[in-house]
mmJSON file of the N, C-alpha and C atoms, coordinates in Angstrom:
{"data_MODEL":{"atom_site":{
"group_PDB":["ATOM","ATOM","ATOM","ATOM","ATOM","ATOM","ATOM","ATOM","ATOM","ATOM","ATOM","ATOM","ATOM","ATOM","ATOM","ATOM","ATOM","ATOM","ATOM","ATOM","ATOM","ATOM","ATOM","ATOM","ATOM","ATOM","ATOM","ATOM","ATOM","ATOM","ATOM","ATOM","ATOM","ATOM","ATOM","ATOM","ATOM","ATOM","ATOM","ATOM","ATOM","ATOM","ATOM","ATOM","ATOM","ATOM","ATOM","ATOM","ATOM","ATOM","ATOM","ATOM","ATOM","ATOM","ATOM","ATOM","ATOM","ATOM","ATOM","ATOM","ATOM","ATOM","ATOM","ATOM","ATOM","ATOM","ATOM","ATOM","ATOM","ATOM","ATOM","ATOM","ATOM","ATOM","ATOM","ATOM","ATOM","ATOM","ATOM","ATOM","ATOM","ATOM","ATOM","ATOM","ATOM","ATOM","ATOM","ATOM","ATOM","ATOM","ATOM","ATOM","ATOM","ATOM","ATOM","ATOM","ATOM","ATOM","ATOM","ATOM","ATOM","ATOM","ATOM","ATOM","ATOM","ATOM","ATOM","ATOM","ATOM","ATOM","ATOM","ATOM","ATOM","ATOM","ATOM","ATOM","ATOM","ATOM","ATOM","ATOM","ATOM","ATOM","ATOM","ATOM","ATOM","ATOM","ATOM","ATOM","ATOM","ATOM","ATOM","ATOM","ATOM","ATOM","ATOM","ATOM","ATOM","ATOM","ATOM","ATOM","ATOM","ATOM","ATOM","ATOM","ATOM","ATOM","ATOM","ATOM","ATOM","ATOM","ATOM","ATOM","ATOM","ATOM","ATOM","ATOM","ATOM","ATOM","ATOM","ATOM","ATOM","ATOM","ATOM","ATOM","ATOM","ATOM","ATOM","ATOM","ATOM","ATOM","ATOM","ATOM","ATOM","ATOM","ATOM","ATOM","ATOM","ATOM","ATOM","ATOM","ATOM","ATOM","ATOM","ATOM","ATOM","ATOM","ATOM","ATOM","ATOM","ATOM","ATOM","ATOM","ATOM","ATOM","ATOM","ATOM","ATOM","ATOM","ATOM","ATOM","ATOM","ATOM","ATOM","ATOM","ATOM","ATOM","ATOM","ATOM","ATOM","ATOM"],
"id":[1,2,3,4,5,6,7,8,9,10,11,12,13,14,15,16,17,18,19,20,21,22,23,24,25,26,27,28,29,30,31,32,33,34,35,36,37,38,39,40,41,42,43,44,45,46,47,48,49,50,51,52,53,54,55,56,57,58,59,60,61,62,63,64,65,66,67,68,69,70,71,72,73,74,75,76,77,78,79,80,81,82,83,84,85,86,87,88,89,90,91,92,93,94,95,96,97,98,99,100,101,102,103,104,105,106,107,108,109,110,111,112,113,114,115,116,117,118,119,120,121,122,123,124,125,126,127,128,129,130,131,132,133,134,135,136,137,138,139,140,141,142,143,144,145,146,147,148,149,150,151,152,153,154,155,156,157,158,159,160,161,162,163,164,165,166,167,168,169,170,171,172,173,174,175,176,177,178,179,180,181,182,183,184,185,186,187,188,189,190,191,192,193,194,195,196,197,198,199,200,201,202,203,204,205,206,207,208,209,210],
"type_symbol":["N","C","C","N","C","C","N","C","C","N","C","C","N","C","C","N","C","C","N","C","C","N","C","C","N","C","C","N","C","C","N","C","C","N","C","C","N","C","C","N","C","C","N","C","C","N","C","C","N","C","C","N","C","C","N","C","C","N","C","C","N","C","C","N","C","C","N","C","C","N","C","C","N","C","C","N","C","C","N","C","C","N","C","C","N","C","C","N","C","C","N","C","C","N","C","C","N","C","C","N","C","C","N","C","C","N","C","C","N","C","C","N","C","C","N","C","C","N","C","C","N","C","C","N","C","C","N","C","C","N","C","C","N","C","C","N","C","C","N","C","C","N","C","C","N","C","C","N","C","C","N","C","C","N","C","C","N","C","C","N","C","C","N","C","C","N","C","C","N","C","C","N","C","C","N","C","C","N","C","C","N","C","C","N","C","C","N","C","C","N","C","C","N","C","C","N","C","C","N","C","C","N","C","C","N","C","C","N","C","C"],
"label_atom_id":["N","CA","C","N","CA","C","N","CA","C","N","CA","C","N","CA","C","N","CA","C","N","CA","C","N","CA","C","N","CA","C","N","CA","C","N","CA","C","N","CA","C","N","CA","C","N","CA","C","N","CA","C","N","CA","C","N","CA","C","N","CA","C","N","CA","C","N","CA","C","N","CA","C","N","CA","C","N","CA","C","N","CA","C","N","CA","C","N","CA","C","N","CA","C","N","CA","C","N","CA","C","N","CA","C","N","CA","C","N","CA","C","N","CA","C","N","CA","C","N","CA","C","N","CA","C","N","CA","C","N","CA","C","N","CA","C","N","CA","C","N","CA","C","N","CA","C","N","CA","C","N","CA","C","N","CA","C","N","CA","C","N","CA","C","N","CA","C","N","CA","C","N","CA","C","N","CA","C","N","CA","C","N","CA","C","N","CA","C","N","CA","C","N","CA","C","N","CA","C","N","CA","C","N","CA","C","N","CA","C","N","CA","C","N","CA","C","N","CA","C","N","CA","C","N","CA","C","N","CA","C","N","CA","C","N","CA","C","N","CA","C","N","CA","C"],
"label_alt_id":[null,null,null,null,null,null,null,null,null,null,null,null,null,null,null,null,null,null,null,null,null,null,null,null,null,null,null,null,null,null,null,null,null,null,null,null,null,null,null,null,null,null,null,null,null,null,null,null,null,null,null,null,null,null,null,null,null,null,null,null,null,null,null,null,null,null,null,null,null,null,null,null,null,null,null,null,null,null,null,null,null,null,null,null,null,null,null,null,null,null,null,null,null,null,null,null,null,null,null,null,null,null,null,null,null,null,null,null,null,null,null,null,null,null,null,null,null,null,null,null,null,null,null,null,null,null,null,null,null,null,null,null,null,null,null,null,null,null,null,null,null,null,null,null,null,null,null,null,null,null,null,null,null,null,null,null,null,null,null,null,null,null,null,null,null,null,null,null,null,null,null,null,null,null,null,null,null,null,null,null,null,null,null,null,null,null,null,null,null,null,null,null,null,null,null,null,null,null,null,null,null,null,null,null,null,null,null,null,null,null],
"label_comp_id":["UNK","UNK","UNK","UNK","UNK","UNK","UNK","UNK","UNK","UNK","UNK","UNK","UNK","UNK","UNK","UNK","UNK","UNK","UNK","UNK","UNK","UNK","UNK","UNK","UNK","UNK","UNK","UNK","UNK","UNK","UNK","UNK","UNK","UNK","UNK","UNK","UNK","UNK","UNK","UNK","UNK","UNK","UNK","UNK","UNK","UNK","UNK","UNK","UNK","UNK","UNK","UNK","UNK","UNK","UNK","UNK","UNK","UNK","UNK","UNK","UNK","UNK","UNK","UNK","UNK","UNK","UNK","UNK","UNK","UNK","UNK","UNK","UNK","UNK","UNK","UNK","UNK","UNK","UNK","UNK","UNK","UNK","UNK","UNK","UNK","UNK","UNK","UNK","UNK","UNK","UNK","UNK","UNK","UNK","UNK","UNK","UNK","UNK","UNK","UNK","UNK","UNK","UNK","UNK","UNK","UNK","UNK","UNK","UNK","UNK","UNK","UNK","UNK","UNK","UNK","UNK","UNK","UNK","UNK","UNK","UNK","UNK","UNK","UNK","UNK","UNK","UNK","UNK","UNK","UNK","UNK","UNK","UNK","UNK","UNK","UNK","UNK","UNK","UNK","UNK","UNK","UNK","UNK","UNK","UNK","UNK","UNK","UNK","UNK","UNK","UNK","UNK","UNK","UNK","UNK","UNK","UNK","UNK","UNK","UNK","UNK","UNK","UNK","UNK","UNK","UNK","UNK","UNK","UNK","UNK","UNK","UNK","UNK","UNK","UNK","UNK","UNK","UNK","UNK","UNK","UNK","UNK","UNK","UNK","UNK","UNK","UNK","UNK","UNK","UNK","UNK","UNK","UNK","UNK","UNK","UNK","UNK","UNK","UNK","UNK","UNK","UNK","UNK","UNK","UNK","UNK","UNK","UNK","UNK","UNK"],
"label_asym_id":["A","A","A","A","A","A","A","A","A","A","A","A","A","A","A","A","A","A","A","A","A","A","A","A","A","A","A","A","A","A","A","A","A","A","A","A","A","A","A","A","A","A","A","A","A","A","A","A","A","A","A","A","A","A","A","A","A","A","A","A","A","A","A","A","A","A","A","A","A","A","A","A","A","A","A","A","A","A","A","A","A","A","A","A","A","A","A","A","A","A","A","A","A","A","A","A","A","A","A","A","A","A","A","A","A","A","A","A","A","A","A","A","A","A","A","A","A","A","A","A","A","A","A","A","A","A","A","A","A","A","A","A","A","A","A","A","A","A","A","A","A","A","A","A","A","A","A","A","A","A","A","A","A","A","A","A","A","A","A","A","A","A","A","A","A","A","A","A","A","A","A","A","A","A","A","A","A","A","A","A","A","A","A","A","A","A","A","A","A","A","A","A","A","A","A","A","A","A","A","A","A","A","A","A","A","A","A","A","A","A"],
"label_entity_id":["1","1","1","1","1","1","1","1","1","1","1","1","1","1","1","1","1","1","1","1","1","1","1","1","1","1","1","1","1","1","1","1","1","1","1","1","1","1","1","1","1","1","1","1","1","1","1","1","1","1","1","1","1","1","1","1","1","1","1","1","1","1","1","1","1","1","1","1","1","1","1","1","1","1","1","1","1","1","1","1","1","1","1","1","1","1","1","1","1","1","1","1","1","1","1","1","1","1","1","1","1","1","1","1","1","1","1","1","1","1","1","1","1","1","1","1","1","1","1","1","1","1","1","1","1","1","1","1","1","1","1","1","1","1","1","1","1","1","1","1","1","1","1","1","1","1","1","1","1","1","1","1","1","1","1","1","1","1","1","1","1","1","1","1","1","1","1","1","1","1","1","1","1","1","1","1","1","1","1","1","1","1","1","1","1","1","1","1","1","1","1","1","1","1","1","1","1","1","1","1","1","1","1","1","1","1","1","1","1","1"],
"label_seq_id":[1,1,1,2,2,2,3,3,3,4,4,4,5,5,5,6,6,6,7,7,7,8,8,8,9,9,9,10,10,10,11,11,11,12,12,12,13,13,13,14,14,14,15,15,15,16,16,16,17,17,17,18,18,18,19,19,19,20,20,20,21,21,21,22,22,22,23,23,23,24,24,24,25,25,25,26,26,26,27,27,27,28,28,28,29,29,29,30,30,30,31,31,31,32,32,32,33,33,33,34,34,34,35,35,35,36,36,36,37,37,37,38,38,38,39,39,39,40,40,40,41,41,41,42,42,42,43,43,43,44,44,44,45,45,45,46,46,46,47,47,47,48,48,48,49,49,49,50,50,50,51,51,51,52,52,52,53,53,53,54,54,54,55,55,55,56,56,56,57,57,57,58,58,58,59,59,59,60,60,60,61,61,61,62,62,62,63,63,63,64,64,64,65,65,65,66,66,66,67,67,67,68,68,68,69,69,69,70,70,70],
"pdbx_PDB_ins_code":[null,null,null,null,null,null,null,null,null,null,null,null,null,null,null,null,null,null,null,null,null,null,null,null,null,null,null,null,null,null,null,null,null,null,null,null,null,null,null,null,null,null,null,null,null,null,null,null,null,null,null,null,null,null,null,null,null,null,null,null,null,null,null,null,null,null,null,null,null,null,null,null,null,null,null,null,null,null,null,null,null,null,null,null,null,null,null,null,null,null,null,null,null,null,null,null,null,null,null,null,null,null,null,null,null,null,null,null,null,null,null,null,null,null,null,null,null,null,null,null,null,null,null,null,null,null,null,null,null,null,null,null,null,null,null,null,null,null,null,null,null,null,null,null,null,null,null,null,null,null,null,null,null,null,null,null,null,null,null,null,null,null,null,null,null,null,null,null,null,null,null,null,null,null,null,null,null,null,null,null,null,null,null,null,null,null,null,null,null,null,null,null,null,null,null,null,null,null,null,null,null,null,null,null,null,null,null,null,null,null],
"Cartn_x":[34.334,34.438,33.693,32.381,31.934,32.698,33.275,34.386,35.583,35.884,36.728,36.205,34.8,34.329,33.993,33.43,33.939,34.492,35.943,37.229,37.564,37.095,37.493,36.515,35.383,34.236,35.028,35.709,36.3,37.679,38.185,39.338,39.08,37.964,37.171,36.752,36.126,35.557,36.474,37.755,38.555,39.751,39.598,40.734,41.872,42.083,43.407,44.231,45.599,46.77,46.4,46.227,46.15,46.699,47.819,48.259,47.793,47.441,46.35,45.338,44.59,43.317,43.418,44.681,44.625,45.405,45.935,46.382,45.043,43.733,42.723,41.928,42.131,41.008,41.717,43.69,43.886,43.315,43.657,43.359,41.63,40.993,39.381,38.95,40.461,40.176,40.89,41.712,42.667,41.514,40.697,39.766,38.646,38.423,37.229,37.655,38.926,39.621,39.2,39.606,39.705,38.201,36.838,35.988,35.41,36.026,35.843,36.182,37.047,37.898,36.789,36.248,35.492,33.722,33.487,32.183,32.093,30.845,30.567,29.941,29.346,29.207,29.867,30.857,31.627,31.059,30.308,30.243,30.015,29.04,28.447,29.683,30.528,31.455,32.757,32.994,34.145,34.14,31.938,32.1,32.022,31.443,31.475,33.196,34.083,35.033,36.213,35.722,36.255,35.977,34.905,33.967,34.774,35.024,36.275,37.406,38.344,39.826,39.466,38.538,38.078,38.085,37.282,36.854,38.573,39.038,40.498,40.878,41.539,42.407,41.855,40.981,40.203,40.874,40.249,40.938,42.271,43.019,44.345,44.616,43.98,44.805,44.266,43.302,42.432,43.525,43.779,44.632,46.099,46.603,47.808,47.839,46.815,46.524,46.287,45.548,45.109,46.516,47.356,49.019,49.556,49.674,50.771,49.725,48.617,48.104,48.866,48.639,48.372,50.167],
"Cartn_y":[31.841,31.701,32.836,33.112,34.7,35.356,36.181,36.657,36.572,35.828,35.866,35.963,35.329,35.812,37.285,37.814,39.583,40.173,39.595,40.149,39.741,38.434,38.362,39.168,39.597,40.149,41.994,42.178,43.543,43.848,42.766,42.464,43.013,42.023,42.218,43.451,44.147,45.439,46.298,46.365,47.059,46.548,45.544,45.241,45.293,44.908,44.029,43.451,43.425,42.898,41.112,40.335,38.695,37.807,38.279,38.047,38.21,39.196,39.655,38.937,38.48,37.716,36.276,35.827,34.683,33.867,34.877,34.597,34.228,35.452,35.502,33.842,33.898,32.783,31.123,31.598,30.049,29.844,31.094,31.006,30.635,31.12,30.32,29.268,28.494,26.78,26.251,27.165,26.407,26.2,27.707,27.553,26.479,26.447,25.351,23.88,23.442,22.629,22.253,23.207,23.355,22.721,23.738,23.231,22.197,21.513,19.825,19.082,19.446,18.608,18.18,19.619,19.547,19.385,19.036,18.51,17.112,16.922,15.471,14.754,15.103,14.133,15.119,14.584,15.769,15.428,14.484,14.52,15.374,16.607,17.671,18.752,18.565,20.18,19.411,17.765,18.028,18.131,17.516,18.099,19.759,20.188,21.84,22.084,21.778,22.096,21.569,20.465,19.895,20.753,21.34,22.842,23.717,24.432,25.29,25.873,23.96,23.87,23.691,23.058,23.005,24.837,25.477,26.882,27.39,27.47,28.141,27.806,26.55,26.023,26.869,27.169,27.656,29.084,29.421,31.172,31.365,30.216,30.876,30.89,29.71,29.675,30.978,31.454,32.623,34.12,34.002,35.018,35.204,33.957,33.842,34.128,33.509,34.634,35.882,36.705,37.88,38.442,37.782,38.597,38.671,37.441,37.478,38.433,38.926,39.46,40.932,41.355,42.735,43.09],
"Cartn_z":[340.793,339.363,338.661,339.312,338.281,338.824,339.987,339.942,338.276,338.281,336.977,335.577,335.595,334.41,334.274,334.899,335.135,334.912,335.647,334.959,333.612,332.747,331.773,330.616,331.085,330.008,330.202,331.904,331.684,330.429,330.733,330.013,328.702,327.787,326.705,326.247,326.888,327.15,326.657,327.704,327.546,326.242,325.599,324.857,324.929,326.04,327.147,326.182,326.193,325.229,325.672,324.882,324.641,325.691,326.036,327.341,328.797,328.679,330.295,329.814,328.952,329.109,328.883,328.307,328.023,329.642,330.666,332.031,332.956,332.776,333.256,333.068,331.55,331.267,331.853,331.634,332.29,333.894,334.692,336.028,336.352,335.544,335.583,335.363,334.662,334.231,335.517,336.302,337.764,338.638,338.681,339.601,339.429,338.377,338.008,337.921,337.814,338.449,340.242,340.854,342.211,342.662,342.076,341.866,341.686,340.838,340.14,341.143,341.872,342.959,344.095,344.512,345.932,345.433,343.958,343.897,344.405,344.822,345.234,344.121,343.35,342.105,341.04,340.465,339.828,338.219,337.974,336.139,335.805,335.774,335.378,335.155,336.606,336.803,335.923,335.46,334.47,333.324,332.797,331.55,331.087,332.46,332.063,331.708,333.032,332.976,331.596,330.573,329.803,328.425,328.694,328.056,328.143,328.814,329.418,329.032,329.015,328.293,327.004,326.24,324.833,323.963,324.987,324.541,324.687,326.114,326.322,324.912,324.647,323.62,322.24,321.896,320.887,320.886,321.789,322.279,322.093,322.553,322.683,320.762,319.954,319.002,318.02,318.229,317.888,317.99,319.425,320.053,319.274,319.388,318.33,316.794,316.583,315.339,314.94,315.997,315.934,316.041,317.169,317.867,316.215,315.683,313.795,313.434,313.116,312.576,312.309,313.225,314.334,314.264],
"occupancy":[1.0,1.0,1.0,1.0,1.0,1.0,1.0,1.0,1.0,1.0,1.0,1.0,1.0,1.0,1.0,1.0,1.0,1.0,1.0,1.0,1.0,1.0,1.0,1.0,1.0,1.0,1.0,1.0,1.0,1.0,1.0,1.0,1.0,1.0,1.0,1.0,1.0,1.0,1.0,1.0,1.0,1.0,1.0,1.0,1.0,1.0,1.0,1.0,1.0,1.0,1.0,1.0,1.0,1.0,1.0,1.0,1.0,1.0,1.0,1.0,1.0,1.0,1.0,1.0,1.0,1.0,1.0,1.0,1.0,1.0,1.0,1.0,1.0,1.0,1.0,1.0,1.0,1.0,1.0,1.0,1.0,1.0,1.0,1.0,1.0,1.0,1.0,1.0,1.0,1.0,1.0,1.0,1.0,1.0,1.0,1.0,1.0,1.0,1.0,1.0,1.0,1.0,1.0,1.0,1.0,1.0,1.0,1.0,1.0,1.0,1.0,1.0,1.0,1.0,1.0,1.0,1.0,1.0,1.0,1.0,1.0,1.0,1.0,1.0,1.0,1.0,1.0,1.0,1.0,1.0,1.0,1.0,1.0,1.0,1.0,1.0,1.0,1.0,1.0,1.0,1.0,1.0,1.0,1.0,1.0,1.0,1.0,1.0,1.0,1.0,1.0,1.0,1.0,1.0,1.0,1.0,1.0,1.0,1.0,1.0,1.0,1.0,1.0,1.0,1.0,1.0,1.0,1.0,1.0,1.0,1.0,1.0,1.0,1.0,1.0,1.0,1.0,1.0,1.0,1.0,1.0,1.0,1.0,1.0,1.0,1.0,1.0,1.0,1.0,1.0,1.0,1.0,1.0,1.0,1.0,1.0,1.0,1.0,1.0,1.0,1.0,1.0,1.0,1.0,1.0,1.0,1.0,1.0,1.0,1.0],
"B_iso_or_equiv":[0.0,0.0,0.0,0.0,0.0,0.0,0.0,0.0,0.0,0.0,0.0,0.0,0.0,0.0,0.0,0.0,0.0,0.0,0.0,0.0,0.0,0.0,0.0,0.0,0.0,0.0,0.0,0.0,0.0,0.0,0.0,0.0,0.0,0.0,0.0,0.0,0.0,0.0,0.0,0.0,0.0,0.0,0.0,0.0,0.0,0.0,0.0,0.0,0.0,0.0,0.0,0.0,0.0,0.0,0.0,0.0,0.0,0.0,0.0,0.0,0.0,0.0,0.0,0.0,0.0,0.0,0.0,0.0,0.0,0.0,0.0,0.0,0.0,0.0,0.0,0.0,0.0,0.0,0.0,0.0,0.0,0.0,0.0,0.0,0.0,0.0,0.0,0.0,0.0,0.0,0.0,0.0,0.0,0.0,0.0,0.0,0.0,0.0,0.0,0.0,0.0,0.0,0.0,0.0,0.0,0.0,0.0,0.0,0.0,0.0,0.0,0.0,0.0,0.0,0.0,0.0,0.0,0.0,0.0,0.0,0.0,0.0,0.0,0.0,0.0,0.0,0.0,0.0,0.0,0.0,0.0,0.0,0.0,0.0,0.0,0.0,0.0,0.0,0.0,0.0,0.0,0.0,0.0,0.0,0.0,0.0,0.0,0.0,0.0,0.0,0.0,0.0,0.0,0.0,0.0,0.0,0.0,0.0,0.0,0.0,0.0,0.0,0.0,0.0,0.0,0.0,0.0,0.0,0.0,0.0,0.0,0.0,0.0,0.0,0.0,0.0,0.0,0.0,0.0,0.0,0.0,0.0,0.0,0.0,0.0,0.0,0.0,0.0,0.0,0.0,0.0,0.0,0.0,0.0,0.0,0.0,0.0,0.0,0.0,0.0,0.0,0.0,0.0,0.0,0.0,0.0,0.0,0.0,0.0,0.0],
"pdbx_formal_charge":[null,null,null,null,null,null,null,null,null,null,null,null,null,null,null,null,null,null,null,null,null,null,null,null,null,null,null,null,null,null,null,null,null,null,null,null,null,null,null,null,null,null,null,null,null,null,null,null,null,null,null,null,null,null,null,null,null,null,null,null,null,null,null,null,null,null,null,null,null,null,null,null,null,null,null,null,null,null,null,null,null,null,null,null,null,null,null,null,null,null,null,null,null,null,null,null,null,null,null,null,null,null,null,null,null,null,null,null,null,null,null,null,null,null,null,null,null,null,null,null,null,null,null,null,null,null,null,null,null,null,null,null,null,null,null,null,null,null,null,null,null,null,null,null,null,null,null,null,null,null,null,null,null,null,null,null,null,null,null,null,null,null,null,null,null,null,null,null,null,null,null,null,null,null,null,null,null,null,null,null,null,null,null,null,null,null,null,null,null,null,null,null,null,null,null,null,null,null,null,null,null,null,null,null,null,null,null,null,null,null],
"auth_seq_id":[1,1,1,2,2,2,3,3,3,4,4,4,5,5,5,6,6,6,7,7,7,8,8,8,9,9,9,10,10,10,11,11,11,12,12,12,13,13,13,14,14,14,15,15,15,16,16,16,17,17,17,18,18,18,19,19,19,20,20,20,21,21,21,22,22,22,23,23,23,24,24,24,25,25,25,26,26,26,27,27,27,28,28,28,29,29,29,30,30,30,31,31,31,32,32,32,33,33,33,34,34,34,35,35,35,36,36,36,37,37,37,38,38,38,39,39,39,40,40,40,41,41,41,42,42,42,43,43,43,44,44,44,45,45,45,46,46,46,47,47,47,48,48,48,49,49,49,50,50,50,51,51,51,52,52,52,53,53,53,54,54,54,55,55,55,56,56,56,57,57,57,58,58,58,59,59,59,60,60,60,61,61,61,62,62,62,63,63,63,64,64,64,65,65,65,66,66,66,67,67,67,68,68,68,69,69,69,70,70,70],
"auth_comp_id":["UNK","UNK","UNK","UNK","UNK","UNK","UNK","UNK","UNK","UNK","UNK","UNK","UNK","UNK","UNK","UNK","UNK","UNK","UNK","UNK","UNK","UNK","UNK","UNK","UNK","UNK","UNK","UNK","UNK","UNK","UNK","UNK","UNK","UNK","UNK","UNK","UNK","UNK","UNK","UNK","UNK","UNK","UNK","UNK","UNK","UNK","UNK","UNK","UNK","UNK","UNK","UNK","UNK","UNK","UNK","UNK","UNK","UNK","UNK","UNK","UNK","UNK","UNK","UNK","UNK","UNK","UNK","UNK","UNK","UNK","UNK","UNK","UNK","UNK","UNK","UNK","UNK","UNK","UNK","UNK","UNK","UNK","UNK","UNK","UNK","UNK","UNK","UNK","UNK","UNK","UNK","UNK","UNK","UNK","UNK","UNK","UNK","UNK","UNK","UNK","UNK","UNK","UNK","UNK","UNK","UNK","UNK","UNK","UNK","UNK","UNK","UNK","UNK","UNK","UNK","UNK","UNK","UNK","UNK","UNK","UNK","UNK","UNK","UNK","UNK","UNK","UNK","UNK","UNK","UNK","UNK","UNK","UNK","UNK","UNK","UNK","UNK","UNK","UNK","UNK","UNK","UNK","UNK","UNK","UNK","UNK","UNK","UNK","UNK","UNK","UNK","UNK","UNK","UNK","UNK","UNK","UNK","UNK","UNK","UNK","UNK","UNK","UNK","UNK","UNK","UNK","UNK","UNK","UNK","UNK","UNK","UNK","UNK","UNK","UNK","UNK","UNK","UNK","UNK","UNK","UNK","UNK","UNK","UNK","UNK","UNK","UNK","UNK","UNK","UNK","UNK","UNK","UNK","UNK","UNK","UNK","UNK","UNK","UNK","UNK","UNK","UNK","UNK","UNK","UNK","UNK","UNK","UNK","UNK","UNK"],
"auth_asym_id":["A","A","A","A","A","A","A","A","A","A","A","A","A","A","A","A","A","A","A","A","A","A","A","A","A","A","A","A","A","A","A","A","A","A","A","A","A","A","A","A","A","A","A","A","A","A","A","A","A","A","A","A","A","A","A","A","A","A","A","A","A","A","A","A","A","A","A","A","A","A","A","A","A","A","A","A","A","A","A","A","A","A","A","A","A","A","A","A","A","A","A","A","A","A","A","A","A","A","A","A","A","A","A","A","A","A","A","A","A","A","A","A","A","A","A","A","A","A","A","A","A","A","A","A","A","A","A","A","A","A","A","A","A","A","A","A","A","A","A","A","A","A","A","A","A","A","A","A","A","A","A","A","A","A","A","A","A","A","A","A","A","A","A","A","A","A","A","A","A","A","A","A","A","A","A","A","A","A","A","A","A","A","A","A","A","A","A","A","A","A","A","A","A","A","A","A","A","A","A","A","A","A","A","A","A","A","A","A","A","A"],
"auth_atom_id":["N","CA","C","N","CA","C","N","CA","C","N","CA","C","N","CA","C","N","CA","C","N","CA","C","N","CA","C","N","CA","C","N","CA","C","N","CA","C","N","CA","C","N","CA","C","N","CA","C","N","CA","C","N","CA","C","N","CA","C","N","CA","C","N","CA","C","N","CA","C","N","CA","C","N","CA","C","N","CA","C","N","CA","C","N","CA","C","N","CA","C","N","CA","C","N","CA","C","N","CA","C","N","CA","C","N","CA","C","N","CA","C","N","CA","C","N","CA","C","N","CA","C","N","CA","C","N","CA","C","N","CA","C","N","CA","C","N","CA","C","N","CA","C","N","CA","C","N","CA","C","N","CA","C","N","CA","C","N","CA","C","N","CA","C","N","CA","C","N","CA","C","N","CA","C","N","CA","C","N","CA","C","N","CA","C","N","CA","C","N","CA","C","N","CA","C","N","CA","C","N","CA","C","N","CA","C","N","CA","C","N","CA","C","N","CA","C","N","CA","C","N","CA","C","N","CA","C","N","CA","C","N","CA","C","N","CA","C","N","CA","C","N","CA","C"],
"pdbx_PDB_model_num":[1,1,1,1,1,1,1,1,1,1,1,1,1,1,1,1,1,1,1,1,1,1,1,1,1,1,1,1,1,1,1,1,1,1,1,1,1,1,1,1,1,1,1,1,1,1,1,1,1,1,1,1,1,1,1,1,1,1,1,1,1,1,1,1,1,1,1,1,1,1,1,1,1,1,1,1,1,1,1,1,1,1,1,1,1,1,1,1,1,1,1,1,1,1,1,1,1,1,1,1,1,1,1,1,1,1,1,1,1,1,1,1,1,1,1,1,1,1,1,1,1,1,1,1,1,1,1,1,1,1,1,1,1,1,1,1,1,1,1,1,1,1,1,1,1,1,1,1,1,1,1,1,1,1,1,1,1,1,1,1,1,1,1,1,1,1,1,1,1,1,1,1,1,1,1,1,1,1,1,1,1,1,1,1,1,1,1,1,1,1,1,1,1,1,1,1,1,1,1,1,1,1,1,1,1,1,1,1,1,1]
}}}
């Protein structure tokens, strides 16, 4: 998962078209999924992960705006 946050702060950095980052950031909610799966007490990793899709959902509608913007 820091693996992908990496790529998504490079993404950033570089000001990557909305699409390449908004692919990045779903694949970090699959993985943290995956994650959630193989914790043994998982409360902690689904409210992080419920954190996550809350922030994604935020982003994307951010992104869509910026895209009509632009």
């Amino acid at each position: 998962m820091l693996d992908g946050l990496r790529r998504i702060e490079e993404l950033e950095r570089r000001r990557a078209p909305a699409d390449e980052l908004l692919a990045e950031l779903r694949k970090l909610v699959r993985d943290g999924e995956a994650w959630l799966r193989a914790e043994r007490e998982p409360a902690a990793a689904a409210e992080a992960l419920e954190r996550c899709r809350v922030a994604l959902e935020g982003d994307a509608a951010r992104q869509e705006v910026t895209l009509l913007v632009r």
